[in-house]
N, C-alpha and C positions, 0 to 999 in steps of 0.2 A: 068494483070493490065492495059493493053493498050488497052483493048476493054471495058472496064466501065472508066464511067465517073470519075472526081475527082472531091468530095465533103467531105462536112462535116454529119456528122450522116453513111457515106458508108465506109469513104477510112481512115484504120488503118495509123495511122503516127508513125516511133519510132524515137525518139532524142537521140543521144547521145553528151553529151558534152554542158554543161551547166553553162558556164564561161560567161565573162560577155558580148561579141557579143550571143552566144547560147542562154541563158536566156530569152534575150529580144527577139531572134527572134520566136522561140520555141513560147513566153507568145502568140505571134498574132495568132498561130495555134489555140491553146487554144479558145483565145479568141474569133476565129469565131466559133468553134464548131466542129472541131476536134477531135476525139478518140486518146491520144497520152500518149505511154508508153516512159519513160523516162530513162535514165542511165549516171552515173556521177562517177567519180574514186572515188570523196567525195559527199557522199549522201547529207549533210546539204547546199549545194553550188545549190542542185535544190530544197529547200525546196519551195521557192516562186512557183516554177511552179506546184508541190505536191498541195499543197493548192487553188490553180487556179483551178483542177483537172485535172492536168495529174495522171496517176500511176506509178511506180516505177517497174523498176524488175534489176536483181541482174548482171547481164551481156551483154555484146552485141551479144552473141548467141540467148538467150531468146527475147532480142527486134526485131531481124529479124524474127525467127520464130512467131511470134505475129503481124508482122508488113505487110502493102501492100507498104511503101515505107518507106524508113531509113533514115535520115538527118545525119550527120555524124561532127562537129566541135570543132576540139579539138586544142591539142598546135603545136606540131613537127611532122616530118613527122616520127619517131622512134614508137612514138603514134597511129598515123593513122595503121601502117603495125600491130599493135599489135589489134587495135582495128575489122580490117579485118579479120587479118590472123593468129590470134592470138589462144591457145588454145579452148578459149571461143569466139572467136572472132565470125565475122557476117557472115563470111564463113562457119562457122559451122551449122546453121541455118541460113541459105538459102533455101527458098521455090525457085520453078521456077516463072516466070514472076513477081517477084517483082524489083522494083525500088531504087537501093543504089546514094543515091545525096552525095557524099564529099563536104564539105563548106570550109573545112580546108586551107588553105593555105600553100601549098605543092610542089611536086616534081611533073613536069611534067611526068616521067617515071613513076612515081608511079598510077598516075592516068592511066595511060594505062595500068598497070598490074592489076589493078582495074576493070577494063573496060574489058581484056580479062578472068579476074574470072567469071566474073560476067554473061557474053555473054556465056562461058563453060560450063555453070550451069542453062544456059537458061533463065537467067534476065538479067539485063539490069541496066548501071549505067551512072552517069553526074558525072563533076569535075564542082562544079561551086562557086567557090570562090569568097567572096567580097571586099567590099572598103567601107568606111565611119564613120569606129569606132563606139564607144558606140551609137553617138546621133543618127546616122543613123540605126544602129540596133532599138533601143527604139521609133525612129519615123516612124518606117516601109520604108526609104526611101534612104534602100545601093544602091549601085549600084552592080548587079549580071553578072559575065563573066562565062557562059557555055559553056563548050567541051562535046562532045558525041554525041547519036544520034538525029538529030533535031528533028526527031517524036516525041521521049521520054521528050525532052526541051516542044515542044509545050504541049505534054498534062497536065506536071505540071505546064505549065504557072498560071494556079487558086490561084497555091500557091506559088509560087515566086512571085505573085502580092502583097501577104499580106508582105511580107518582104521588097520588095525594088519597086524604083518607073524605074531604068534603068537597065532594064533586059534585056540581048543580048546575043544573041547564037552564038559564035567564029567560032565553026568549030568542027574538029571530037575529039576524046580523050585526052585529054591533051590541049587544045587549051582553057581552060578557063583559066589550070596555067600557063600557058604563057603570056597571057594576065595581069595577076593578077604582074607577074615579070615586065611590061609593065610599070602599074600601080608605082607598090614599084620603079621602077627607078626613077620613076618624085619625086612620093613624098619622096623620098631622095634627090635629089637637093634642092629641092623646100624646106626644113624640115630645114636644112642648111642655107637657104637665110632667112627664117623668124628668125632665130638666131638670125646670124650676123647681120643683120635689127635692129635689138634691143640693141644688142649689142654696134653698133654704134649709135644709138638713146639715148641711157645713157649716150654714153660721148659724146654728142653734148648738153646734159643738155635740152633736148626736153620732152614734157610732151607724154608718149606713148601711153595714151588713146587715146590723140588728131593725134597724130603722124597717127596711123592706120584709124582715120576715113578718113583722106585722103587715102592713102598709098591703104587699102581694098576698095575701089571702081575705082581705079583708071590701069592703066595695068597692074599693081604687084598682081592685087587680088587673091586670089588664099581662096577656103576650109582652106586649111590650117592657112594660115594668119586670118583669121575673123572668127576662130575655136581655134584653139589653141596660135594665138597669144595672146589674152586677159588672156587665162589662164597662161601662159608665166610672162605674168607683174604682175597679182596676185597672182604670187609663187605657182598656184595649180597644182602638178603635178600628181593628179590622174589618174590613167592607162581608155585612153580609146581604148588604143591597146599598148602592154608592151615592153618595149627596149627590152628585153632578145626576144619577138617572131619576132621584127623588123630584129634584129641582124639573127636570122634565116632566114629570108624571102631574108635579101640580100645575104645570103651565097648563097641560090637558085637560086638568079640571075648572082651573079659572078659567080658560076659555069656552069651553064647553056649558058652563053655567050664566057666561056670559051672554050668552047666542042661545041659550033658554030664557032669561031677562032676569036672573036672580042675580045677588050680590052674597058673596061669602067672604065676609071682612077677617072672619079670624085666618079662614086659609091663608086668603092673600098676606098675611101677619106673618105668617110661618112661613110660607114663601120666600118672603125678602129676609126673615133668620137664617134661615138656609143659604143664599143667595150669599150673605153676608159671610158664612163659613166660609163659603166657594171662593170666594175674593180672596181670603184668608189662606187659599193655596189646601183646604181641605178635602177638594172635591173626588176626590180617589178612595177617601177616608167611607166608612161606614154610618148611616143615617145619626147613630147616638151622637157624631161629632159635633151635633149641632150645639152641642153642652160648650163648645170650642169660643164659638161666638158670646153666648150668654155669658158666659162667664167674663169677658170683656165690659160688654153692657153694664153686668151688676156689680163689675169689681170684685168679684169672688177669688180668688185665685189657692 
């Protein structure tokens, strides 16, 4: 794989995981003119990309063996190990020199056990996890954190261009999900403060539209705030990344800062806010529902 070039009309793609970050990223393969076999636990969830013209086949063994590089984006890291290492998994059909990308959002050990299959078997794999939710997925423009070999980073640079617009290579295995736990630490404070932002903006009796056009250009700005706050005020909590995968993502970082010997008390704060939606039967719901819970706590309603 690493002595031809990467194009469309030459270089086999296969997807797996076609939820609602996958979907969209997956469409921009497509759409430049990619050959890409496609797999999904529920067939009808990559209908759109079918119809695009991806093709279908029935496992993640079949898509590697079919495939010159894998994209890999699914929920948990219990998924990922199954989707690898799995009976049918991608281990199983493994050609040599192909290229396995995880997108997922995962365990940094894991990526490394990824990384030494993969090198074992004489391919070659990247952890390169994102950031930017649905709209960023949908407008080609996440931000991508990659661990693994920079060689193998530079030469699918072509196609991690059509995905995201801040593409950066961390370091060796593992070093994108670390990065990505980097990431989920901010926007768990930060997720928290545009809450309580609102929260207190209601009983100030302040109008919140107006409230954030100040508030969002001002030091406080933040993606998040001038993203999800508006959805916030007009009650939509459409998932464009889900409490139940958030609630995952921080367990990965508490544990992981754990097993470095740090303590991050505000996470683990926002954790169990989160945790506390989830109860609440919101876990399908989109990260802003955390406003769900607080609003409980403060008597806001």
């Amino acid at each position: 794989m690493l002595d031809k070039k990467v194009e469309p009309g030459k270089t086999k793609i296969g997807w797996i995981g076609t939820g609602i970050m996958g979907r969209a990223m997956c469409a921009h393969l497509i759409e430049k003119g990619y050959e890409t076999l496609v797999f999904n636990r529920t067939k009808n969830k990559a209908e759109q990309l079918l119809n695009s013209g991806a093709n279908w086949v029935d496992n993640p063994k079949k898509v590697a063996s079919n495939s010159d590089i894998v994209f890999t984006i699914v929920g948990f890291p219990d998924d990922v190990k199954e989707v690898y290492f799995g009976e049918n998994g991608i281990f199983t059909g493994l050609r040599s020199n192909m290229v396995l990308v995880d997108m997922t959002t995962t365990e940094p050990t894991l990526a490394k056990e990824i990384y030494k299959e993969a090198k074992d078997n004489g391919s070659y794999s990247l952890d390169a996890p994102v950031s930017g939710g649905d709209i960023g997925a949908k407008n080609g423009k996440l931000s991508i954190m990659v661990g693994g070999d920079n060689k193998v980073f530079e030469k699918l640079l072509p196609i991690f261009n059509l995905m995201g617009e801040n593409i950066v290579y961390q370091g060796e295995a593992g070093a994108g999900q670390h990065t990505k736990m980097c990431n989920q630490i901010t926007v768990a404070g930060n997720m928290i403060g545009v809450c309580e932002n609102l929260l207190y903006c209601y009983k100030a009796g302040l109008d919140p539209h107006t409230m954030l056009k100040s508030v969002g250009s001002g030091a406080a700005s933040s993606w998040l705030l001038n993203n999800l706050g508006p959805r916030i005020v007009d009650k939509d909590y459409d998932p464009g990344f889900f409490v139940e995968h958030f609630i995952k993502d921080m367990g990965i970082a508490v544990k992981e800062s754990e097993q470095m010997g740090i303590d991050l008390p505000g996470l683990k704060l926002v954790k169990s806010l989160y945790e506390k939606a989830n109860e609440m039967g919101h876990g399908k719901l989109g990260t802003q529902a955390l406003i769900l819970a607080l609003e409980g706590l403060t008597k806001v309603d």
